[in-house]
C-alpha positions as CSV (number, residue, x, y, z in Angstrom):
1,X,0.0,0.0,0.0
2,X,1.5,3.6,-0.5
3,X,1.5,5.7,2.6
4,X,-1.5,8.0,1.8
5,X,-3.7,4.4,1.2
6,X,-2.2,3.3,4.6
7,X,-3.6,6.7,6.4
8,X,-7.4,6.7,5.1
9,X,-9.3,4.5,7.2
10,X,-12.4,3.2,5.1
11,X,-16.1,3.7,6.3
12,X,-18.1,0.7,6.1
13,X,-21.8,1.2,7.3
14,X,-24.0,-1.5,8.3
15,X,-27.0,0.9,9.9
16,X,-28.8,-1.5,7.2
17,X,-28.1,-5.0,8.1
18,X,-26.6,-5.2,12.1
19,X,-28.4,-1.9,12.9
20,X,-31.4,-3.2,11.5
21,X,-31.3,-6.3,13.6
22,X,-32.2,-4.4,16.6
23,X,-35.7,-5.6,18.2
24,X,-38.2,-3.5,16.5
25,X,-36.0,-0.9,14.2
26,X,-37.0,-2.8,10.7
27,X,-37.5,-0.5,8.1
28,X,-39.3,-0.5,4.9
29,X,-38.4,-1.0,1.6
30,X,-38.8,2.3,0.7
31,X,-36.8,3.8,4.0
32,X,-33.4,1.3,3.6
33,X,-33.4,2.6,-0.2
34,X,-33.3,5.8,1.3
35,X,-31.1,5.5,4.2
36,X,-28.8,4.2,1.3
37,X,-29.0,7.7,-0.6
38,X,-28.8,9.4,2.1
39,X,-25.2,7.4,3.2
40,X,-23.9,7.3,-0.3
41,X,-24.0,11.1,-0.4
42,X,-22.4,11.7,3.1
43,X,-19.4,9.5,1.4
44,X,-19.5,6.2,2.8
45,X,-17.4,3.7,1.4
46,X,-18.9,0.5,1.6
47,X,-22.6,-0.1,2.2
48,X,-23.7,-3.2,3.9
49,X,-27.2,-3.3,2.7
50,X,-28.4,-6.4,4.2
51,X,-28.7,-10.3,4.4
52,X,-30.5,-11.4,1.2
53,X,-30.6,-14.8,1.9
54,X,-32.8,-14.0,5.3
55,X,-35.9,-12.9,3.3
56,X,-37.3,-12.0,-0.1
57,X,-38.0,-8.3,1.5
58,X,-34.2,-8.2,2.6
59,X,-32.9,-9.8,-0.9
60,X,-35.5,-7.3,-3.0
61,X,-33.4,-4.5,-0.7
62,X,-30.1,-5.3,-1.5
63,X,-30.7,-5.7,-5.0
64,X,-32.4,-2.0,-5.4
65,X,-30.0,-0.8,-3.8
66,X,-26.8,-2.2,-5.7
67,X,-28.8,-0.9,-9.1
68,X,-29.0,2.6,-7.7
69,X,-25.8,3.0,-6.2
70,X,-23.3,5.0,-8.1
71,X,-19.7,4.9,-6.0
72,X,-19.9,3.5,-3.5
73,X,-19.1,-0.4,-2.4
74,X,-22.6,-2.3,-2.1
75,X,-22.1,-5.4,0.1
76,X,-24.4,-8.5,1.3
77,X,-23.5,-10.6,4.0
78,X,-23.6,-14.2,3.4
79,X,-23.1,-17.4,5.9
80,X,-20.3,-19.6,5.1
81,X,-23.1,-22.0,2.7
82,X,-22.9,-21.7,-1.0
83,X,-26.3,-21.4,-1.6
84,X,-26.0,-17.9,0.4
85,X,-22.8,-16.8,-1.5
86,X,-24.9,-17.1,-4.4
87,X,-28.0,-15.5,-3.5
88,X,-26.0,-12.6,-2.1
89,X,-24.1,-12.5,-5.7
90,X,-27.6,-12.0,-7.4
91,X,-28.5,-9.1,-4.9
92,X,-25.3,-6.9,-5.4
93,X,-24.1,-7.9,-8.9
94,X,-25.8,-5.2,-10.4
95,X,-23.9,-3.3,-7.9
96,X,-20.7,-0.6,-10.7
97,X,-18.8,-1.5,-7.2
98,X,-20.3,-5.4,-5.5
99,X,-18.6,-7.2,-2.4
100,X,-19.5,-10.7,-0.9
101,X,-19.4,-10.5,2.7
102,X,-19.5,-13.9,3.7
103,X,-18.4,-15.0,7.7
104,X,-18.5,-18.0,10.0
105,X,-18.2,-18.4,14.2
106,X,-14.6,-19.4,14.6
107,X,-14.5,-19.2,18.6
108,X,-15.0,-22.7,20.3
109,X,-18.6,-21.3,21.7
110,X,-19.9,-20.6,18.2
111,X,-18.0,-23.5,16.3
112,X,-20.4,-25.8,18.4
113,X,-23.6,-24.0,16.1
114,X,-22.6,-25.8,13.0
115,X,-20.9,-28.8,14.6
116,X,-17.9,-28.5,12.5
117,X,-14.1,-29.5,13.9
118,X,-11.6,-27.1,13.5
119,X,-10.8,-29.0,10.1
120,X,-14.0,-29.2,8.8
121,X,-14.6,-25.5,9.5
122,X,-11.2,-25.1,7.8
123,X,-12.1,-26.9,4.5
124,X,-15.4,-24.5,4.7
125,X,-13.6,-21.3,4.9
126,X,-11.9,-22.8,1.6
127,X,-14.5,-23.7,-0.1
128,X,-17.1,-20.8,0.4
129,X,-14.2,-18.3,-0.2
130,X,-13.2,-19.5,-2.9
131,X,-16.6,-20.0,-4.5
132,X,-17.0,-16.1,-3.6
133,X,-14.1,-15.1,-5.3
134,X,-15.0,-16.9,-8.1
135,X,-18.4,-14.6,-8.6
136,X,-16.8,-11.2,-7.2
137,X,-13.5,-10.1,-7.2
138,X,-14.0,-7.9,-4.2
139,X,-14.7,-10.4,-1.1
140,X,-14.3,-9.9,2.5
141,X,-14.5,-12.8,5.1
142,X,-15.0,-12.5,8.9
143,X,-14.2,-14.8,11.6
144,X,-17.3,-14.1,14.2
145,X,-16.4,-14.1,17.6
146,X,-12.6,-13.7,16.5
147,X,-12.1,-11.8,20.1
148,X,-12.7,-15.1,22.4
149,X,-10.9,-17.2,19.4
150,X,-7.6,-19.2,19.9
151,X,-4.6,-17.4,18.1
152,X,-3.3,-20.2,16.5
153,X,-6.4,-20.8,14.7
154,X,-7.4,-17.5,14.3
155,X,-4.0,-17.0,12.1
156,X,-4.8,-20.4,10.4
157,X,-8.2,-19.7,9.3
158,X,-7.4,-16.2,8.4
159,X,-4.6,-17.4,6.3
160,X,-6.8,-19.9,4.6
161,X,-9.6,-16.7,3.8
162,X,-6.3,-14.7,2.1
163,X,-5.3,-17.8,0.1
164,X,-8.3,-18.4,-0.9
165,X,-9.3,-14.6,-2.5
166,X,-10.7,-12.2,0.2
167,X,-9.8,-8.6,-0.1
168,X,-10.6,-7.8,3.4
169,X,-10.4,-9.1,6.5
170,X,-12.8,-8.8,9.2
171,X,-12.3,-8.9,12.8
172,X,-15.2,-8.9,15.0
173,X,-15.6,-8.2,18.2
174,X,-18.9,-9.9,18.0
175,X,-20.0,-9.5,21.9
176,X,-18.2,-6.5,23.1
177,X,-16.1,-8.5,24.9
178,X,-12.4,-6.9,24.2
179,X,-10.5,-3.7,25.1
180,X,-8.6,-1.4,23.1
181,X,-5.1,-2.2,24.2
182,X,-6.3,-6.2,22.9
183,X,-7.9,-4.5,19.8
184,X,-4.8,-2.9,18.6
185,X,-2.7,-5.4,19.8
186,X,-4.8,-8.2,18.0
187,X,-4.8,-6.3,14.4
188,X,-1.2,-5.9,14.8
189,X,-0.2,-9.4,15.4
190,X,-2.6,-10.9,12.9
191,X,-0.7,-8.2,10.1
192,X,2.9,-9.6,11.4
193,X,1.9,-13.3,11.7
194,X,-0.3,-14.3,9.1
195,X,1.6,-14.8,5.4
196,X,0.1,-12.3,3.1
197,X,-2.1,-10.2,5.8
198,X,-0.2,-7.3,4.5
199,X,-1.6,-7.4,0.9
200,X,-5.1,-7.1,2.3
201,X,-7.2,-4.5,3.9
202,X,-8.1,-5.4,7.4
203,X,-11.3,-4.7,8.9
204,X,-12.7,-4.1,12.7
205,X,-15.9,-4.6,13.7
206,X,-17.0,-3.7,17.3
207,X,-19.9,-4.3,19.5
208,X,-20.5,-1.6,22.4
209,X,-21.9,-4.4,25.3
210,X,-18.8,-3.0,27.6
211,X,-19.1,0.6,26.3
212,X,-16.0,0.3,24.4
213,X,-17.1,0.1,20.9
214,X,-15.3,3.8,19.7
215,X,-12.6,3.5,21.8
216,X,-12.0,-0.3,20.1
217,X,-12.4,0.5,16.8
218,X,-10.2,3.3,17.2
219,X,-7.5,1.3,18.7
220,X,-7.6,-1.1,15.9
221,X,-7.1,1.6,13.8
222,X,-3.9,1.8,15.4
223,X,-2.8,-1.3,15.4
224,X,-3.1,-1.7,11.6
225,X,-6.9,-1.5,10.3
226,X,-8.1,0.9,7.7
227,X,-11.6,-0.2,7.5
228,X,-14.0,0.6,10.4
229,X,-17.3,-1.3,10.6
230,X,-19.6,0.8,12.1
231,X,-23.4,2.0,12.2
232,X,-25.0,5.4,12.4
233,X,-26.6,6.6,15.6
234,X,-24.9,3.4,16.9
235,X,-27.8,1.0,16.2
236,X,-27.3,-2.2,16.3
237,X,-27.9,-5.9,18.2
238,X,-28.0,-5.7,22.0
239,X,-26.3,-2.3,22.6
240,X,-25.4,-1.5,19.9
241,X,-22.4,-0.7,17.0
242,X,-19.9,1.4,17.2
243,X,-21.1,4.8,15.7
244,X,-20.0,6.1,13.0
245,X,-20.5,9.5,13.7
246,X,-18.2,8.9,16.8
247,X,-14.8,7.4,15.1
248,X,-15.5,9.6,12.0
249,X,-15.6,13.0,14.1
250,X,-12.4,11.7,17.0
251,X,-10.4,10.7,13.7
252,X,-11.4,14.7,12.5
253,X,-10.7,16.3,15.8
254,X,-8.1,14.4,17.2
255,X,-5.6,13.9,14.0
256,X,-2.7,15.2,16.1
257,X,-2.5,11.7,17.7
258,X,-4.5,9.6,15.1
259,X,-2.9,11.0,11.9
260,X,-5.9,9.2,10.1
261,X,-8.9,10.6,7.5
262,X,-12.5,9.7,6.1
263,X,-13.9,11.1,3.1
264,X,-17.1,11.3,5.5
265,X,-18.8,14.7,4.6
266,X,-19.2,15.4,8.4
267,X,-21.9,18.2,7.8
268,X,-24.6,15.8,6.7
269,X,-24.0,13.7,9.9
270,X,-27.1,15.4,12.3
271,X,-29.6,15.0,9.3
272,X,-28.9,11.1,8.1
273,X,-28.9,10.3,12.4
274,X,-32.8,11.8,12.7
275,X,-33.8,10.6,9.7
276,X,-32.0,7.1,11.0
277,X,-33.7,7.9,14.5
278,X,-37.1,8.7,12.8
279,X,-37.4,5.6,10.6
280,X,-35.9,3.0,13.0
281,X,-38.2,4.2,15.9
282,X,-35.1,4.6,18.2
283,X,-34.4,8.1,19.9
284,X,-31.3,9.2,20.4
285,X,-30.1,9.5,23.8
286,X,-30.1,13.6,25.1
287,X,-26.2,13.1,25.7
288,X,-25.4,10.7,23.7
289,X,-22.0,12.0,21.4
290,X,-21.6,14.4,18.6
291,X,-26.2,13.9,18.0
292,X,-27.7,14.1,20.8
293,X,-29.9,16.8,21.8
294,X,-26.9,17.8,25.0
295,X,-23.8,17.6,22.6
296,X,-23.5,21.0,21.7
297,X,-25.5,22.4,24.7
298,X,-24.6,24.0,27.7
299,X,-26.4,25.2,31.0
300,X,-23.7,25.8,33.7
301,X,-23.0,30.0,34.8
302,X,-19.2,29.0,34.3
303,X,-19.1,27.2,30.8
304,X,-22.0,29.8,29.1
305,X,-19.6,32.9,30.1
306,X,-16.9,30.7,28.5
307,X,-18.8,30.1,25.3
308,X,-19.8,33.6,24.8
309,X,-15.9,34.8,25.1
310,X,-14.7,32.0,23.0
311,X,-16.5,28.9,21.9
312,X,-13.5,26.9,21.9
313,X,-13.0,27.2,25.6
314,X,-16.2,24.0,26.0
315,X,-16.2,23.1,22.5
316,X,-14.0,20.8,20.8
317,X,-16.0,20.6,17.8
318,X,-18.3,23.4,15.9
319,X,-22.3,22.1,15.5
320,X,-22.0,23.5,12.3
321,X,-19.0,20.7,11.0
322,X,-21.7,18.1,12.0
323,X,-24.4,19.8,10.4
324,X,-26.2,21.6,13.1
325,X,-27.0,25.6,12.1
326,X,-25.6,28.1,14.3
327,X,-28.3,29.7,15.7
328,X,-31.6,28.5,16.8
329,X,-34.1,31.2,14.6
330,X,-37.2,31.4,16.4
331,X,-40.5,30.5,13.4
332,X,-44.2,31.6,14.0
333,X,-47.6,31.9,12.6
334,X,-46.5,34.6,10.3
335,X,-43.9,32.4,8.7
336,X,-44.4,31.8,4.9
337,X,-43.4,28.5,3.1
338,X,-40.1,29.8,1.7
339,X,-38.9,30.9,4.9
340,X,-40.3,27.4,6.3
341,X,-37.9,25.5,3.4
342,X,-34.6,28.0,4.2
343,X,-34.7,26.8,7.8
344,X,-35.4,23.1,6.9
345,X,-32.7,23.9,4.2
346,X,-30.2,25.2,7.4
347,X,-31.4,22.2,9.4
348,X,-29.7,19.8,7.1
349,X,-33.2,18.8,5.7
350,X,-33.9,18.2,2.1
351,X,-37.9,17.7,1.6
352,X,-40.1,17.5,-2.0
353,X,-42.7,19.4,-2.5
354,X,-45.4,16.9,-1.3
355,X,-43.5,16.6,1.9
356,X,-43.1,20.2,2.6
357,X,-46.5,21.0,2.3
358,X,-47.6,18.1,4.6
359,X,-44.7,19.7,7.1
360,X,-46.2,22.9,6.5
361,X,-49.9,22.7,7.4
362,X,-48.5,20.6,10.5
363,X,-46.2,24.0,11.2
364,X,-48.7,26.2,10.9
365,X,-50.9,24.5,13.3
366,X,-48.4,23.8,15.7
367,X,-47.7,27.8,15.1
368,X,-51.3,28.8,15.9
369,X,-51.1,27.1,19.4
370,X,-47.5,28.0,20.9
371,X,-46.2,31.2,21.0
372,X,-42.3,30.6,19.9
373,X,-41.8,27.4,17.1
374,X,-38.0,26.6,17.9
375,X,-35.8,24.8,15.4
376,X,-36.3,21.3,17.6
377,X,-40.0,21.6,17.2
378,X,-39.8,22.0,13.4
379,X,-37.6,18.8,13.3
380,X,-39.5,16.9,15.3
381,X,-42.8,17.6,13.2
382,X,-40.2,16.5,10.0
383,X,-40.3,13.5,12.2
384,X,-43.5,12.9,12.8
385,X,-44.9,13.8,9.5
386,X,-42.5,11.4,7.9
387,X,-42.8,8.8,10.3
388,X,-46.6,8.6,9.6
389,X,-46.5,9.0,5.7
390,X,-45.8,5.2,5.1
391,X,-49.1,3.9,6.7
392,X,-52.8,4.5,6.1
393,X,-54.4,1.3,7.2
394,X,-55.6,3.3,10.5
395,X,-55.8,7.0,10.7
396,X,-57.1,8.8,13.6
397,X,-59.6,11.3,13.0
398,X,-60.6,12.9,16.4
399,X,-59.8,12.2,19.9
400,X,-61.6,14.3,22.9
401,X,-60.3,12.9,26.7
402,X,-61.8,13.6,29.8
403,X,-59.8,13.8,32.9
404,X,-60.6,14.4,36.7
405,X,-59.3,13.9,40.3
406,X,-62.2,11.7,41.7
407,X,-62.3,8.9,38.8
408,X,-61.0,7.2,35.6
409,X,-60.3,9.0,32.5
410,X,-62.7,8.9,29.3
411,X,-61.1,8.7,25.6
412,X,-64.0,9.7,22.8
413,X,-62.2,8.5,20.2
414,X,-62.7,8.6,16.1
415,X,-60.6,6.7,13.8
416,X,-60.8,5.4,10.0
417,X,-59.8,1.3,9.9
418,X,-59.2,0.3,6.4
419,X,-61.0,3.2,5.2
420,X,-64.1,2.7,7.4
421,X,-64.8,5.4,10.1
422,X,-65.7,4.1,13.2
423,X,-65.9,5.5,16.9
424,X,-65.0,4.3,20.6
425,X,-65.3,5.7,24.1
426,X,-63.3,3.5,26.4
427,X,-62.7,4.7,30.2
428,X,-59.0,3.8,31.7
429,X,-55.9,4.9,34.9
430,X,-55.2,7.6,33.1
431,X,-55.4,9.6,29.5
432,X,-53.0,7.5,27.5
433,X,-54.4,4.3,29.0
434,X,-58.1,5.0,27.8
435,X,-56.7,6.2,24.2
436,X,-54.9,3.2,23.7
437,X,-57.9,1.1,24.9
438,X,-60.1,3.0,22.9
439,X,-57.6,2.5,19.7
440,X,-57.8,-1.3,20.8
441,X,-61.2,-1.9,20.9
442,X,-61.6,0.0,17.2
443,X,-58.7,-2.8,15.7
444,X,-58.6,-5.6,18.3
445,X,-54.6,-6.5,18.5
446,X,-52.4,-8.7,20.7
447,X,-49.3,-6.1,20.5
448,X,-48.0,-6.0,24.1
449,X,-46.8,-2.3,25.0
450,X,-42.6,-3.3,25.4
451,X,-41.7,0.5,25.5
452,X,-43.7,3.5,26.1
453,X,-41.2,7.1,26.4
454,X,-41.7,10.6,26.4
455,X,-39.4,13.6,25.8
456,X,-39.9,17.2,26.0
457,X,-38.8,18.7,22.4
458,X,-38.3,22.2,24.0
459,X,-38.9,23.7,27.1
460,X,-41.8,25.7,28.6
461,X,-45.4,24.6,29.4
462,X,-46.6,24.7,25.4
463,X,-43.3,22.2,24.6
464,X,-44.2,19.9,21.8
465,X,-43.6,16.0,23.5
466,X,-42.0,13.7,21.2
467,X,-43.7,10.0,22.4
468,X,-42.2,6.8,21.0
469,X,-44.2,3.4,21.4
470,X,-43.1,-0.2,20.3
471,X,-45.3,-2.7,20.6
472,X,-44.3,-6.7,20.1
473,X,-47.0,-9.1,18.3
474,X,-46.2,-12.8,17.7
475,X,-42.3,-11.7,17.8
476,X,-42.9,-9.6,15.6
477,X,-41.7,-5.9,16.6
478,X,-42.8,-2.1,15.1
479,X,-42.0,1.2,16.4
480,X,-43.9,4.6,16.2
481,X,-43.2,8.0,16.8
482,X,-44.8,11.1,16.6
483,X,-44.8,14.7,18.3
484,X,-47.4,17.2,19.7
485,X,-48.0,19.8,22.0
486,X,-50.3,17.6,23.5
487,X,-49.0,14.5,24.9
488,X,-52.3,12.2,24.6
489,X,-52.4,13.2,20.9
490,X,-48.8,12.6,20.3
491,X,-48.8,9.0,21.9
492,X,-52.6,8.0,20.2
493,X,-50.7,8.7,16.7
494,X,-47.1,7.1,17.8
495,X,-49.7,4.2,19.1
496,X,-51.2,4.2,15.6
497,X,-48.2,4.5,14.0
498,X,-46.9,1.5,15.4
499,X,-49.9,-0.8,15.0
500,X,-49.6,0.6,11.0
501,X,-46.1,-1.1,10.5
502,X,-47.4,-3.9,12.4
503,X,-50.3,-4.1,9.9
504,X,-48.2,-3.9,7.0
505,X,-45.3,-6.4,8.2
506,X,-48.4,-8.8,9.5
507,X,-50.2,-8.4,5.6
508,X,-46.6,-9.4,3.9
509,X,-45.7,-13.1,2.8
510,X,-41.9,-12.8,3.4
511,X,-41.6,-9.7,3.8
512,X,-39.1,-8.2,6.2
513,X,-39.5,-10.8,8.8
514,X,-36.0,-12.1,9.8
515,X,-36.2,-15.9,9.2
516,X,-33.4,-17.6,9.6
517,X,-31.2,-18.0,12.5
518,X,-27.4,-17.7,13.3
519,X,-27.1,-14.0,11.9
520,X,-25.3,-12.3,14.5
521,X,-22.6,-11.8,13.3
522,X,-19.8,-9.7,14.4
């Protein structure tokens, strides 16, 4: 490698395939191609865009994806199996720039799946690498749980992946389980031991169980890898991926120890995480690094008298390199529909003109009913109006609640099923509870409430509420979202919301239902 190739460290995202394998944050058709857009033009390198073997909805992904793509890598993941190989090969062909991803358990925990010896799993490596070459001449292999797997086989079975054609090689951290001294140390044995490791692009993929997913990835980095696995917002299995907006923006800020770059366009970060928030159902944490609401916030006496004499005295970072406007331009009633589109426009928000009227009827009522409209309360109608667009099959169209001291609460509720207006009036403990029984009773459902969470957009007694709902049904799991100044409203629609995608995953013959097993990988 020349010394400049050596110093770029390659962004590969999986927000499609791992992050999508969180309970309950599957996403339409329509949103992965999207997300896909959206992480093509930020400048990601390689784009894992799912598992086409797992489902026809998955495999119909990956393939719409590869035809659309115009740069960037598109990549499938594929189990060590030949028939997988070559249903990934059909997805991403099409693909100016495809890549196999295929992978196996290597550690003695998850070489007990298959059954396999250490020869027999060595023979497989062989053969399904080499049948993946064949197809594609860009192929990466990972050894899953290569972490809490014994060196010597580690080196042999990554050997056998080079001999036998792979490009990159992936080490995953499947479980969160290491530490970055191990991380770097790992990558940088593997690169001096193994026979031809340095002709090949190694790979590190991390898992955040211990809270260490950055800080390993980063390590690695050190150690010898120049491609970082990595998702955005940090969605992913359990607790998650290492973010990408978290290695991308420490390899920016910090190059004076990590003398490493991206071709990431870090200003189109903040808009691809709520849009990634908004269609996986997952909030982002208030403090959570670089995108959350806290990151560029600050409350203290001492650190506001230090940002108004010099921002660099509590800021490492400026919100604008991550896409957040400078100033926070209070909108109201008199707003017009240009000025609405040059603050979505400053937001990092790029709407059509169908969209931007739906935002901007929603704006105008939201305008009519509190007295200051605050940049956070025009994203988070972006993020309801687009989190409701999709589904239809249930539309609420009134909702009166009584409350009192001395008994329950009454929800008077109207709501179209399937096109068919129909009403309810339900009593329950509470506001919410009545709605939601009253939305029950209107489209009987066994989805059990798993997660019910509010948050307060902006502050003040008129604050629109953002209220975020999954519900689980027969394992299968949907999220909703949706925002209003009043919280019942806001959670009847997030509860709608939710029971839509449910609807529309329940109506599907293969949809995007995960079928098969054993696709944890790294």
């Amino acid at each position: 490698m020349t010394d400049q190739a050596q110093d770029r460290v390659y962004i590969f995202d999986t927000t499609l395939r791992d992050g999508e394998q969180s309970p309950g944050a599957t996403m339409t058709h329509d949103e992965k191609l999207e997300i896909a857009e959206l992480l093509e033009d930020m400048g990601v390198d390689i784009i894992e865009a799912g598992f086409p073997i797992a489902s026809e909805g998955d495999f119909k992904a990956v393939k719409d994806i590869a035809e659309r793509s115009k740069e960037t890598v598109i990549c499938g993941l594929a189990r060590a199996q030949i028939p997988d190989i070559d249903r990934c090969w059909e997805a991403v062909k099409h693909a100016p720039r495809p890549r196999i991803h295929t992978f196996i358990g290597t550690s003695p925990l998850h070489r007990a799946i298959p059954n396999l010896t250490m020869d027999e799993m060595a023979d497989r490596i062989h053969e399904t690498v080499t049948h993946a070459r064949n197809l594609c001449d860009n192929v990466q292999w990972s050894p899953m749980d290569a972490t809490r797997t014994e060196w010597d086989y580690l080196c042999r079975v990554v050997e056998i992946a080079i001999k036998a054609g792979a490009t990159t090689i992936n080490i995953p951290d499947t479980v969160g389980y290491t530490a970055p001294r191990e991380s770097a140390d790992l990558i940088k044995r593997l690169i001096e031991a193994v026979p031809g490791a340095d002709e090949i692009i190694f790979a590190t993929h991390c898992h955040n169980d211990l809270g260490m997913a950055t800080a390993n990835a980063l390590a690695a980095v050190e150690g010898g890898a120049r491609q970082i696995e990595c998702t955005i917002n940090g969605l992913g299995e359990r607790a998650g991926n290492t973010a990408l907006e978290e290695v991308v923006m420490a390899l920016k800020t910090r190059g004076d120890i990590m003398p490493f770059f991206t071709e990431i366009d870090t200003k189109k970060i903040m808009h691809i995480s709520r849009r990634v928030s908004t269609v996986s159902g997952f909030p982002v944490q208030f403090n959570k690094a670089i995108v959350g609401k806290n990151a560029f916030a600050h409350e203290s006496g001492i650190h506001q008298d230090g940002m108004l004499k010099n921002a660099e005295t509590f800021e490492i970072m400026r919100p604008e390199d991550v896409g957040l406007s400078a100033t926070n331009l209070v909108m109201g009633k008199h707003s017009g529909r240009a000025a609405l589109r040059a603050k979505l426009k400053d937001l990092g928000v790029d709407v059509g003109d169908n969209q931007l009227k739906d935002i901007f009827v929603r704006f105008k009522e939201l305008a009519d009913r509190k007295k200051e409209v605050y940049d956070e309360d025009i994203l988070a109608l972006v993020t309801a109006t687009m989190a409701g667009e999709q589904a239809n099959h249930l539309e609420i169209v009134s909702l009166k609640v009584i409350c009192g001291t001395g008994g329950p609460a009454e929800a008077v509720l109207e709501m179209e099923v399937g096109g068919q207006e129909m009403s309810a009036d339900e009593f329950g403990d509470g506001p919410v509870d009545a709605t939601f029984k009253a939305v029950r009773k209107l489209y009987p459902n066994k989805a059990r409430l798993q997660l019910y969470q509010v948050n307060a957009v902006t502050e003040g007694t008129d604050a629109q509420a953002t209220v975020s709902v999954r519900l689980e049904e027969d394992g299968k799991i949907a999220t909703g979202q949706s925002a209003d100044t009043d919280t019942v409203v806001a959670s009847a629609r997030a509860y709608v919301n939710a029971l839509n995608r449910l609807h529309v995953r329940r109506s599907k013959t293969g949809g995007d239902v995960k079928e098969i097993s054993y696709k944890d990988v790294g």
